[in-house]
N, C-alpha and C positions, 0 to 999 in steps of 0.2 A: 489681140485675139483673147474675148473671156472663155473660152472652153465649154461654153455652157454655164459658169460661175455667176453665181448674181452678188453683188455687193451687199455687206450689211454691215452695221452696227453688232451686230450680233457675234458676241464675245463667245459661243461654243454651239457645236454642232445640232441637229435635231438629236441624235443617238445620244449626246453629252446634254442636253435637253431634258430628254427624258429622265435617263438616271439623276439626274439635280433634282426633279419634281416625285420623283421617288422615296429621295433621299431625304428633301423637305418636308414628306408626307410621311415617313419615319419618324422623324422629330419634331414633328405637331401636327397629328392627322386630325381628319375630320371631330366633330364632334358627333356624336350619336343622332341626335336629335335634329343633326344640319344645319344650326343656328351660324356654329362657327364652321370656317373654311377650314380647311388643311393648308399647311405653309405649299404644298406643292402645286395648291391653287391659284398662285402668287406669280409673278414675275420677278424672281431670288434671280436670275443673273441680269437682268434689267437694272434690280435696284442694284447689286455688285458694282456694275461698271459705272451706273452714277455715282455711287456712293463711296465706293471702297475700292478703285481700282487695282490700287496697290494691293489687293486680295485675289484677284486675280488669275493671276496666273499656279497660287496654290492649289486656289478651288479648281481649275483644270486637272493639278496634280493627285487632286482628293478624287475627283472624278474619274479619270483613268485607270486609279487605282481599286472602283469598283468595274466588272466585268458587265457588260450588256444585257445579261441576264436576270441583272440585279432587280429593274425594272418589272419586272414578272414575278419576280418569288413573294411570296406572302409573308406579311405584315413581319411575322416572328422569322423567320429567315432575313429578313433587311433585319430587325433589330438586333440580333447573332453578330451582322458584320458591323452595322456601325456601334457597337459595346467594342468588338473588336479593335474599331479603328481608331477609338476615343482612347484604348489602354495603350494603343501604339504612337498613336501622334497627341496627346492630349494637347498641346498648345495651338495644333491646328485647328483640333474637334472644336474647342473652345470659341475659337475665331471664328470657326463655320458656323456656331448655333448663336452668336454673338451677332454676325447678319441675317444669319435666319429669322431669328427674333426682332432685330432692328426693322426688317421687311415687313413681316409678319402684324407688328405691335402699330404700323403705319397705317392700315389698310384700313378703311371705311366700316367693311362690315366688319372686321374685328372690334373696333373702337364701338362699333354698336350694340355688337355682341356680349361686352364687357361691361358695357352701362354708361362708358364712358362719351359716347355721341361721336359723330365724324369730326371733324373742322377742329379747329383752334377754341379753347375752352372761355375764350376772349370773343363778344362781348356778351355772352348769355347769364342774362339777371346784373351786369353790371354795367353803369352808366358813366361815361366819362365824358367830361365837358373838353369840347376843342379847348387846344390849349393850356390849360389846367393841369400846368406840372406839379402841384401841391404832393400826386401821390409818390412823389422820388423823393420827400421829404425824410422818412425814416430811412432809405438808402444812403441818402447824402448827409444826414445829420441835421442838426437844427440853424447850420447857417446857411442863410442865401446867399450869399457872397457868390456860388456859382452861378447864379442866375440873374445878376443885376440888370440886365435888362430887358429883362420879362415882366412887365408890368405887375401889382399886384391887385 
């Protein structure tokens, strides 16, 4: 019998939902101009459970410990509690803006935003030949001895 329950992936409530996208949006909101997102435009417990499980179950305890109404109050009241929360839990605050920002610094339009471009900064303007391990040379040093049978 699911009671009406539907299954999910989905590591915290809509209500625990929302205050994360709050709370995200507390600690890197929009930019003015709308180029960049606010973190609470983001998928922060999406990437959590990929990325940081073992965070987890704090980030529940961070969340709990804001009240429902958090969600609603303006800009300078969330930043009231979480200055608050940061003086009280600093090594969780830390942890928590620590995936905020891992999330956040991932995203597409941020990377665009930044100047920095989407995708992996490999292979734009650089040319590498199949095969062509020449450039592990200053890595590995000046002997090939690791690579004896890679032709030259």
């Amino acid at each position: 019998m699911n009671d009406g329950l539907i299954a999910s992936d989905a590591p915290f409530t809509p209500e625990e939902r929302e205050i994360l996208g709050a709370l995200a949006d507390t600690l890197v909101p929009a930019s003015e101009d709308g180029v960049m997102p606010s973190a609470g435009e983001l998928d922060i417990a999406g990437y959590v459970a990929g990325n940081a499980a073992d965070f987890l179950p704090e980030l529940g305890e961070i969340l709990a410990g804001l009240d429902a109404g958090f969600a609603d109050e303006p800009l300078g009241i969330r930043v009231e509690h979480v200055k608050a929360f940061s003086e009280a839990r600093p090594e969780s605050f830390q942890r928590l803006l620590a995936e905020v920002y891992g999330c956040y610094y991932q995203d597409a339009r941020v990377l665009e935003g930044i100047g920095a471009g989407a995708g992996p900064p490999f292979p734009r303007g650089n040319t590498v030949e199949p095969g062509d391990l020449s450039l592990l040379d200053p890595v590995m040093g000046s002997s090939t001895n690791w690579r004896r049978d890679v032709p030259r």
